[in-house]
mmCIF file as gemmi writes it, N, C-alpha and C atoms, coordinates in Angstrom:
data_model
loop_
_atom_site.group_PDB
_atom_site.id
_atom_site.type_symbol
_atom_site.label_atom_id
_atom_site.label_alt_id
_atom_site.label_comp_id
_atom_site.label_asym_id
_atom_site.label_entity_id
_atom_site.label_seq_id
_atom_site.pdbx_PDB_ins_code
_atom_site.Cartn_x
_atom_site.Cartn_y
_atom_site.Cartn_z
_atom_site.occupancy
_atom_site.B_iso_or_equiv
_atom_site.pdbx_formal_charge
_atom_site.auth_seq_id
_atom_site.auth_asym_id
_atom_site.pdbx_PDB_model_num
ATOM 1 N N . UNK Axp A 1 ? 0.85 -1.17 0 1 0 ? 1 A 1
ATOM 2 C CA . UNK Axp A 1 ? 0 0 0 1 0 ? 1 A 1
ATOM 3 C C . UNK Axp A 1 ? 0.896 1.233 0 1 0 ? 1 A 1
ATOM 4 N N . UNK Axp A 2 ? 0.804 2.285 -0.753 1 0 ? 2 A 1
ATOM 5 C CA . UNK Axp A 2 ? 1.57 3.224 -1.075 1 0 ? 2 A 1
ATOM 6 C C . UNK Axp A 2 ? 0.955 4.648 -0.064 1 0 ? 2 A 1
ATOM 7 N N . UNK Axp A 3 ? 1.546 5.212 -0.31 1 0 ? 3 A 1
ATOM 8 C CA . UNK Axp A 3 ? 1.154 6.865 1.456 1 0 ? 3 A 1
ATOM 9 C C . UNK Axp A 3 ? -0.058 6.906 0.491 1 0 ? 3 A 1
ATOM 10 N N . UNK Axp A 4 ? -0.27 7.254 -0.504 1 0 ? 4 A 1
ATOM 11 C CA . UNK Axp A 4 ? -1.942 7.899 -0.699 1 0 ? 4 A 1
ATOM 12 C C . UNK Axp A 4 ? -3.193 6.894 -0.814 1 0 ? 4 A 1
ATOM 13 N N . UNK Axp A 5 ? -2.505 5.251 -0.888 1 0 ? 5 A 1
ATOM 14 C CA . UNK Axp A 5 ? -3.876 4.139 -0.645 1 0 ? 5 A 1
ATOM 15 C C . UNK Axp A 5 ? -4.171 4.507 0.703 1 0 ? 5 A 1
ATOM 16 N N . UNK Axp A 6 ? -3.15 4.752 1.511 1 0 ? 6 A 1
ATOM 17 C CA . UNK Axp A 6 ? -2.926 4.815 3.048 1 0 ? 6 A 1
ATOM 18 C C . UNK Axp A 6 ? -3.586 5.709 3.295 1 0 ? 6 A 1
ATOM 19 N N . UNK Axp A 7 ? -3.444 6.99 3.195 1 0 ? 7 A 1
ATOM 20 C CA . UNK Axp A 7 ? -4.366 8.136 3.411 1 0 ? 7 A 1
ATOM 21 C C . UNK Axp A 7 ? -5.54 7.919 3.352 1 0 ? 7 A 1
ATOM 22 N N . UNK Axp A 8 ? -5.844 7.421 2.05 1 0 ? 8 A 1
ATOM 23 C CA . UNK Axp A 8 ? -7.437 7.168 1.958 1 0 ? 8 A 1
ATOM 24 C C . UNK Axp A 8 ? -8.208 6.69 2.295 1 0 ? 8 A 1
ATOM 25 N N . UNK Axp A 9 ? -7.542 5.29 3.037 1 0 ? 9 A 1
ATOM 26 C CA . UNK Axp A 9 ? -8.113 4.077 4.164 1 0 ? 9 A 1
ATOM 27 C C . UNK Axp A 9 ? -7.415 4.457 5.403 1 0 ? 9 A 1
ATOM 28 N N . UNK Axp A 10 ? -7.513 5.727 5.737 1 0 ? 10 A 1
ATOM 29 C CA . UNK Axp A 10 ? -6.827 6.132 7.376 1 0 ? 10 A 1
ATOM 30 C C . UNK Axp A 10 ? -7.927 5.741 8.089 1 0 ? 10 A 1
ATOM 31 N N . UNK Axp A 11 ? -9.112 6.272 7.508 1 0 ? 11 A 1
ATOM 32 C CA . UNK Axp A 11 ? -10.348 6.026 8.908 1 0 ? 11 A 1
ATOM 33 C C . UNK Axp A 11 ? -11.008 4.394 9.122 1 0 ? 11 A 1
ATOM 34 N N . UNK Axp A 12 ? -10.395 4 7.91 1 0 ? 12 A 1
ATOM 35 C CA . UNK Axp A 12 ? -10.875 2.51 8.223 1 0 ? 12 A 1
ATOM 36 C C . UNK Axp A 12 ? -10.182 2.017 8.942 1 0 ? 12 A 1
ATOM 37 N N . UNK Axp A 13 ? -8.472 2.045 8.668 1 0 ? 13 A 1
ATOM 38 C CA . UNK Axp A 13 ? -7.816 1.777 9.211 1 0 ? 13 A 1
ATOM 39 C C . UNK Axp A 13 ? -7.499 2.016 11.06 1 0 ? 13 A 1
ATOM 40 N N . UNK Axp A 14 ? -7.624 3.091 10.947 1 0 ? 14 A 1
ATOM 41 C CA . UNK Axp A 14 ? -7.384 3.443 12.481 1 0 ? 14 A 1
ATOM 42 C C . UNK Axp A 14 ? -8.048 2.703 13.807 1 0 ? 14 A 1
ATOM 43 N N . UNK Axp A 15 ? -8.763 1.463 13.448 1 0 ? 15 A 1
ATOM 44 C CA . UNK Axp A 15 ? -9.229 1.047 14.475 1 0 ? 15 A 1
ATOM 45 C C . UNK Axp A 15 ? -8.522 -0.512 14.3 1 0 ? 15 A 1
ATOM 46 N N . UNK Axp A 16 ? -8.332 -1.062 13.471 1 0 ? 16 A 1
ATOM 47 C CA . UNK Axp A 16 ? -7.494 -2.056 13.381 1 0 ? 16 A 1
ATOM 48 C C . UNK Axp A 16 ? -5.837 -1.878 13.931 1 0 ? 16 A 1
ATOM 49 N N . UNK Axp A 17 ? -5.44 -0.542 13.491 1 0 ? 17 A 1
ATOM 50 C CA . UNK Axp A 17 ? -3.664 -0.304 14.011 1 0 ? 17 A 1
ATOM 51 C C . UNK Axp A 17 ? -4.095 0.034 15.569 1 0 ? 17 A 1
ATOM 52 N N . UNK Axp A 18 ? -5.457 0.195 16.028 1 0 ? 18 A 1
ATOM 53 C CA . UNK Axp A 18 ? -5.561 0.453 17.478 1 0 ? 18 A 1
ATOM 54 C C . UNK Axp A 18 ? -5.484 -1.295 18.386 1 0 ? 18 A 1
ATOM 55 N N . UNK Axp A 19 ? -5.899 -1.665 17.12 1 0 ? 19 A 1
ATOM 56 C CA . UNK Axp A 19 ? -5.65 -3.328 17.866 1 0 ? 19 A 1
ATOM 57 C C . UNK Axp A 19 ? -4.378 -3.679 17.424 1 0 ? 19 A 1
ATOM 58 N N . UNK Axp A 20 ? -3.705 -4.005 16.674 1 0 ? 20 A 1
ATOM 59 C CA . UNK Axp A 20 ? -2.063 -4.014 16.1 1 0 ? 20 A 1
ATOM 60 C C . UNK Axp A 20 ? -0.864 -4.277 17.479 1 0 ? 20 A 1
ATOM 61 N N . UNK Axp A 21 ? -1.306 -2.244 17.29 1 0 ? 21 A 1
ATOM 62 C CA . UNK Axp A 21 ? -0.347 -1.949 18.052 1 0 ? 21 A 1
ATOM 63 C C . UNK Axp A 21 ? -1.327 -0.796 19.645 1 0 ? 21 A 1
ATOM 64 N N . UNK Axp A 22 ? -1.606 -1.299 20.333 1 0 ? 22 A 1
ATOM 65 C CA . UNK Axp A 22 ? -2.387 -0.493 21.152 1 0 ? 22 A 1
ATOM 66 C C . UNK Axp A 22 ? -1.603 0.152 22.377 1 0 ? 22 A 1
ATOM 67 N N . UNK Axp A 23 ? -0.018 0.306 21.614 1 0 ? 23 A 1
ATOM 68 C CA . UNK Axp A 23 ? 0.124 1.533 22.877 1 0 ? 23 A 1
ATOM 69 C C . UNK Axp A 23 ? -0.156 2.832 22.022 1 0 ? 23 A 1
ATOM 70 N N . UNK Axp A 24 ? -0.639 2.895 20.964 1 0 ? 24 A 1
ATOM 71 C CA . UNK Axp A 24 ? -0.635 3.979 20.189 1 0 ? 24 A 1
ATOM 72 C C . UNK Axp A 24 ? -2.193 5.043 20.511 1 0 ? 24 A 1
ATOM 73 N N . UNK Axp A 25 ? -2.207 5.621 20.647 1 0 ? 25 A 1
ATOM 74 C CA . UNK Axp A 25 ? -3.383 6.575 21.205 1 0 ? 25 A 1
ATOM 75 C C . UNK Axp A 25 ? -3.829 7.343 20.301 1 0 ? 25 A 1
ATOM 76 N N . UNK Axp A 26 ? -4.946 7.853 20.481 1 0 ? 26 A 1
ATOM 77 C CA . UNK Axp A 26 ? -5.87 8.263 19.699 1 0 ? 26 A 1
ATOM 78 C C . UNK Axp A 26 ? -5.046 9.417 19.103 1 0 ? 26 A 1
ATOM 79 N N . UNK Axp A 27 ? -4.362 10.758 19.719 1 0 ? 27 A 1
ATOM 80 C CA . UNK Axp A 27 ? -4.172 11.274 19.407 1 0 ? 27 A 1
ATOM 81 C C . UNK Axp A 27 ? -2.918 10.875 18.57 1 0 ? 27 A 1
ATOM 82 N N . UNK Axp A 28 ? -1.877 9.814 18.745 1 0 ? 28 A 1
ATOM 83 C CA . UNK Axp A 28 ? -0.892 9.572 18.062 1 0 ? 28 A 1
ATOM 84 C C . UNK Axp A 28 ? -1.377 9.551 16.793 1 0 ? 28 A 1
ATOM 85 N N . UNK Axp A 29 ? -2.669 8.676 16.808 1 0 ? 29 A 1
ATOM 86 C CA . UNK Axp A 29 ? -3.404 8.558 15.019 1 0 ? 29 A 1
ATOM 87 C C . UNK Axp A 29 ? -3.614 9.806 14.129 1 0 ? 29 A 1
ATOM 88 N N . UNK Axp A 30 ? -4.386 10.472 15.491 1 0 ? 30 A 1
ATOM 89 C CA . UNK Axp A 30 ? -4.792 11.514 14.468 1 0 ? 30 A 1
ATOM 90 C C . UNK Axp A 30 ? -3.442 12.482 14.414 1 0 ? 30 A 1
ATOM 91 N N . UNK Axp A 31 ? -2.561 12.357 14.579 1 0 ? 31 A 1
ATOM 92 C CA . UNK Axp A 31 ? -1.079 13.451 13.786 1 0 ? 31 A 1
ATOM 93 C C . UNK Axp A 31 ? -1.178 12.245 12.839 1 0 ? 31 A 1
ATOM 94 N N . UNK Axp A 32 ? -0.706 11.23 13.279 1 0 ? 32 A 1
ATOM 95 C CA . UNK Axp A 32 ? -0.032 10.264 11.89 1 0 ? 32 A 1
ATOM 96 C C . UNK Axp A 32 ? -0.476 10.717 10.249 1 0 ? 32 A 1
ATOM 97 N N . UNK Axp A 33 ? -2.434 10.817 10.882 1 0 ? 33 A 1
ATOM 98 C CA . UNK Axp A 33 ? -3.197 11.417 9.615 1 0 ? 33 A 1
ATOM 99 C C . UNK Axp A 33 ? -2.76 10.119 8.249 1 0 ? 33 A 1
ATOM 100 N N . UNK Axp A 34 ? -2.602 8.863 8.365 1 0 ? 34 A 1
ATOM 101 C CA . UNK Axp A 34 ? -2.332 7.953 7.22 1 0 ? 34 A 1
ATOM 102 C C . UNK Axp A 34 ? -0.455 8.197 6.48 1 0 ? 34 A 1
ATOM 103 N N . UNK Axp A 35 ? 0.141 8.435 7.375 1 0 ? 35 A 1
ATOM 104 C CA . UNK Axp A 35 ? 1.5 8.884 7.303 1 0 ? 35 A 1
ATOM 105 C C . UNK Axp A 35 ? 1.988 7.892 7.267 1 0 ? 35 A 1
ATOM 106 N N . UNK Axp A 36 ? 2.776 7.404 6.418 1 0 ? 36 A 1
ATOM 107 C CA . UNK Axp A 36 ? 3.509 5.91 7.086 1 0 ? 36 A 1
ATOM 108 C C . UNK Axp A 36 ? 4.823 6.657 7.714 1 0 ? 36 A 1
ATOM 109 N N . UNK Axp A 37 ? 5.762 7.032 7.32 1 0 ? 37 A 1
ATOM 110 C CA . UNK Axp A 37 ? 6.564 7.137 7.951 1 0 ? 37 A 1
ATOM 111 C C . UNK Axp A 37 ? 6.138 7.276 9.327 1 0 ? 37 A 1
ATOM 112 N N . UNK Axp A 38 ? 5.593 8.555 9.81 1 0 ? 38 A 1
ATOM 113 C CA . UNK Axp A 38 ? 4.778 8.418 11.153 1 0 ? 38 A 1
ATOM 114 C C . UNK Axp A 38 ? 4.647 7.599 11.732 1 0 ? 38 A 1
ATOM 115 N N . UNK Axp A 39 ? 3.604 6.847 10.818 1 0 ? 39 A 1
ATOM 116 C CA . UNK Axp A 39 ? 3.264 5.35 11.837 1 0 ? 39 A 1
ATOM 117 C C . UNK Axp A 39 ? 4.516 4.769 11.995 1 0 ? 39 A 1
ATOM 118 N N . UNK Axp A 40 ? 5.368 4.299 11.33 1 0 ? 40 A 1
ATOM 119 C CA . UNK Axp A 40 ? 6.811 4.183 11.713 1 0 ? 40 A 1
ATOM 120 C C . UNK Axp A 40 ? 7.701 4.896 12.838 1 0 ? 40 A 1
ATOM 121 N N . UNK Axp A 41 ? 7.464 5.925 13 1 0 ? 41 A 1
ATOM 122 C CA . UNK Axp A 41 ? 8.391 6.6 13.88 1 0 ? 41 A 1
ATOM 123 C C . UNK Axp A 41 ? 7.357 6.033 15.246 1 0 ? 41 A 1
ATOM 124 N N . UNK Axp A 42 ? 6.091 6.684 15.372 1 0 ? 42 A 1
ATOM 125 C CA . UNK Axp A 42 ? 5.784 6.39 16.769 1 0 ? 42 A 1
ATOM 126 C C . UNK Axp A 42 ? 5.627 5.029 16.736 1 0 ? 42 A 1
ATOM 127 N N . UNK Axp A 43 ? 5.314 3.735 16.052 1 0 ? 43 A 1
ATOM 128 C CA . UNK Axp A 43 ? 5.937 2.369 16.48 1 0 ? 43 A 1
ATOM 129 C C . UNK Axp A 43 ? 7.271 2.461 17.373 1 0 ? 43 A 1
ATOM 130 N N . UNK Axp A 44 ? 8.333 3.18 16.712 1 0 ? 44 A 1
ATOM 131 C CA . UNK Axp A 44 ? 9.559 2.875 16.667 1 0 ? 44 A 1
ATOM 132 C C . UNK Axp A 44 ? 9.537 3.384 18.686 1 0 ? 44 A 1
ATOM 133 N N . UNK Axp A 45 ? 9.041 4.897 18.859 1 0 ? 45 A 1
ATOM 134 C CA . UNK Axp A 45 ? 8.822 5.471 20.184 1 0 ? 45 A 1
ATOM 135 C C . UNK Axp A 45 ? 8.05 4.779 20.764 1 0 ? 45 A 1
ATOM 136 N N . UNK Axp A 46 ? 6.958 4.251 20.413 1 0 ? 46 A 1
ATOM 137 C CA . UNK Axp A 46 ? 6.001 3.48 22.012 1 0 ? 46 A 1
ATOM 138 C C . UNK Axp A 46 ? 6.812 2.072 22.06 1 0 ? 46 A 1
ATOM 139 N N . UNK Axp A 47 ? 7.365 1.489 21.135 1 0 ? 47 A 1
ATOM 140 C CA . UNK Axp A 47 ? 7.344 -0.231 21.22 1 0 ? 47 A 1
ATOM 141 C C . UNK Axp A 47 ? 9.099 0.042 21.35 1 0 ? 47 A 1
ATOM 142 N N . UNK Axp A 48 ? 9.868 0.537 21.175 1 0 ? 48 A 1
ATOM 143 C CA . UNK Axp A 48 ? 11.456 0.64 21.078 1 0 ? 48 A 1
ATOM 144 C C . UNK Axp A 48 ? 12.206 0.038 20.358 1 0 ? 48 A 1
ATOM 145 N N . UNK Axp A 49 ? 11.511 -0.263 19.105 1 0 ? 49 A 1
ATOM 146 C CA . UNK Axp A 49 ? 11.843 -0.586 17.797 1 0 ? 49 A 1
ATOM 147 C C . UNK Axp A 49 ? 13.036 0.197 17.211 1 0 ? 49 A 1
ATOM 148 N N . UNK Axp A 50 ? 13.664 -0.639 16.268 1 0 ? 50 A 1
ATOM 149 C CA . UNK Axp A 50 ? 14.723 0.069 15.38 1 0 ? 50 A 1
ATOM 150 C C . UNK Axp A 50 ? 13.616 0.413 13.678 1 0 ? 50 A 1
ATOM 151 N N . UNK Axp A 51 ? 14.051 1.22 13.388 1 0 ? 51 A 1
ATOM 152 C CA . UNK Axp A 51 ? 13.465 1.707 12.142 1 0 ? 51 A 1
ATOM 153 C C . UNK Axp A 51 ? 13.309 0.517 11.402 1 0 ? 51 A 1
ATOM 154 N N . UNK Axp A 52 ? 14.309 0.108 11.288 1 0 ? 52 A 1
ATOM 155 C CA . UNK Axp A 52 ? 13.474 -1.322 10.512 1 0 ? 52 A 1
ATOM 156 C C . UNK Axp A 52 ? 12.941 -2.446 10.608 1 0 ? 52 A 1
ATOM 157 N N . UNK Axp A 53 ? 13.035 -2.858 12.253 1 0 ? 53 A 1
ATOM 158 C CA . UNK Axp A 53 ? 12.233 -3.252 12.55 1 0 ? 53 A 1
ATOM 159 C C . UNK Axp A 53 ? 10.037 -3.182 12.97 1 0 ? 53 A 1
ATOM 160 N N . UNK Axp A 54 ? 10.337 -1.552 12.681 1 0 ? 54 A 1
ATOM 161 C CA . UNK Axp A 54 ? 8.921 -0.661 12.512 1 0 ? 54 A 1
ATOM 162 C C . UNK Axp A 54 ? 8.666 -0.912 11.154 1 0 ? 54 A 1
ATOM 163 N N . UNK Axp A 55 ? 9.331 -0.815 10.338 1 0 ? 55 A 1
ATOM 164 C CA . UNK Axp A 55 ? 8.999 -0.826 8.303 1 0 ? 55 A 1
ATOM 165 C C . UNK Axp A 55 ? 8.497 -2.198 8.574 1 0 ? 55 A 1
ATOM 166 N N . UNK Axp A 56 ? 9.105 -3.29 8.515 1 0 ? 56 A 1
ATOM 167 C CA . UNK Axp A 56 ? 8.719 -4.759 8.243 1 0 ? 56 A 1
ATOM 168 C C . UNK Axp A 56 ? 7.613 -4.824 8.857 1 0 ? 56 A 1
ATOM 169 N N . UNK Axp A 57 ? 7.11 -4.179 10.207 1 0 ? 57 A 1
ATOM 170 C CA . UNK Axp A 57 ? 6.186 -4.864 10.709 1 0 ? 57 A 1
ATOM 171 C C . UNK Axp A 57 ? 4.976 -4.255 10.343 1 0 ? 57 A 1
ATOM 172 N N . UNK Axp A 58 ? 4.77 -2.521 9.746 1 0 ? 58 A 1
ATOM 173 C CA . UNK Axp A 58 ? 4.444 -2.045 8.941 1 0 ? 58 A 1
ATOM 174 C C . UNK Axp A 58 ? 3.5 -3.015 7.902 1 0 ? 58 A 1
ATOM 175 N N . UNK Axp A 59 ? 4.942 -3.085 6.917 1 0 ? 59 A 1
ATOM 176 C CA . UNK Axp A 59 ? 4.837 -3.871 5.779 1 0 ? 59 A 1
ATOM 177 C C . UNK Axp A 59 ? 4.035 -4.968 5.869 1 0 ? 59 A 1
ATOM 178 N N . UNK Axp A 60 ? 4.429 -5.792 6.564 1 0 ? 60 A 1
ATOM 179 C CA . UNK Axp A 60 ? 3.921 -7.122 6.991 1 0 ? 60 A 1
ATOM 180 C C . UNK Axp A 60 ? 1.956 -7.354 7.406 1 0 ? 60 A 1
ATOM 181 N N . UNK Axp A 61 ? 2.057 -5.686 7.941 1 0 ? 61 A 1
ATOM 182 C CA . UNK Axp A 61 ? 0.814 -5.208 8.347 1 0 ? 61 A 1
ATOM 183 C C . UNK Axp A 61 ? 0.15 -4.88 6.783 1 0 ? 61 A 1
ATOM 184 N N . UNK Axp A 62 ? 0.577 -4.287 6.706 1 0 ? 62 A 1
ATOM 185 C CA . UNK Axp A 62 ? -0.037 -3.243 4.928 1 0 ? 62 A 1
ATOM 186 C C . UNK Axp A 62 ? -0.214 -5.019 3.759 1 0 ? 62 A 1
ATOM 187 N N . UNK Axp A 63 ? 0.382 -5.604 4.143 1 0 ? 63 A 1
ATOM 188 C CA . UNK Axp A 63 ? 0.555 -6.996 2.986 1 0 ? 63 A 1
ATOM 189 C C . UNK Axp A 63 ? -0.887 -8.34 3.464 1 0 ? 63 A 1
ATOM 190 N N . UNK Axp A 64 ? -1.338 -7.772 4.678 1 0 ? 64 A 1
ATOM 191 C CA . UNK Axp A 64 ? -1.91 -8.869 5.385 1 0 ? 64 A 1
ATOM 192 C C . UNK Axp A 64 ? -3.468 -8.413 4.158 1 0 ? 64 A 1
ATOM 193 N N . UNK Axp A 65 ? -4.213 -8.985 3.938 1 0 ? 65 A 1
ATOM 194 C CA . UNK Axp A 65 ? -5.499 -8.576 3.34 1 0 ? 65 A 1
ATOM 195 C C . UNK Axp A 65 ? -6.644 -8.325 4.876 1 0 ? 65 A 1
C-alpha cells in the first residue's frame, strides 16, 4: 500500500492499528493522519523498535489482506 492508498483508508484503518499496536493513542493517530513514515516513527517510540524493525512490521501489516 503506497502513502496515498494509506491516506485514503486512514479512517478505516485506524481502528485495526488500534488493535495491532495499542500503545498507540488516539491522538498519536490523528497526527499520523495515514502517514507511514509516522506510523513508523511512533511504532519505533512506544514499542522501542529500530526503524526497521517498525517498516517490516508495517509492511507485513499493509501486505496482510
Amino acid at each position: 500500500m503506497n502513502k496515498e492508498q494509506m491516506k485514503g483508508k486512514w479512517n478505516q484503518l485506524k481502528g485495526e492499528i488500534k488493535i495491532q499496536w495499542g500503545k498507540l493513542t488516539d491522538d498519536d493517530l490523528d497526527r499520523i493522519e495515514g502517514n507511514r513514515d509516522k506510523l513508523v516513527g511512533k511504532i519505533q517510540e512506544r514499542y522501542g523498535k529500530t526503524k526497521e524493525e517498525a517498516e517490516r512490521e508495517v509492511d507485513k501489516y499493509n501486505s496482510t489482506p
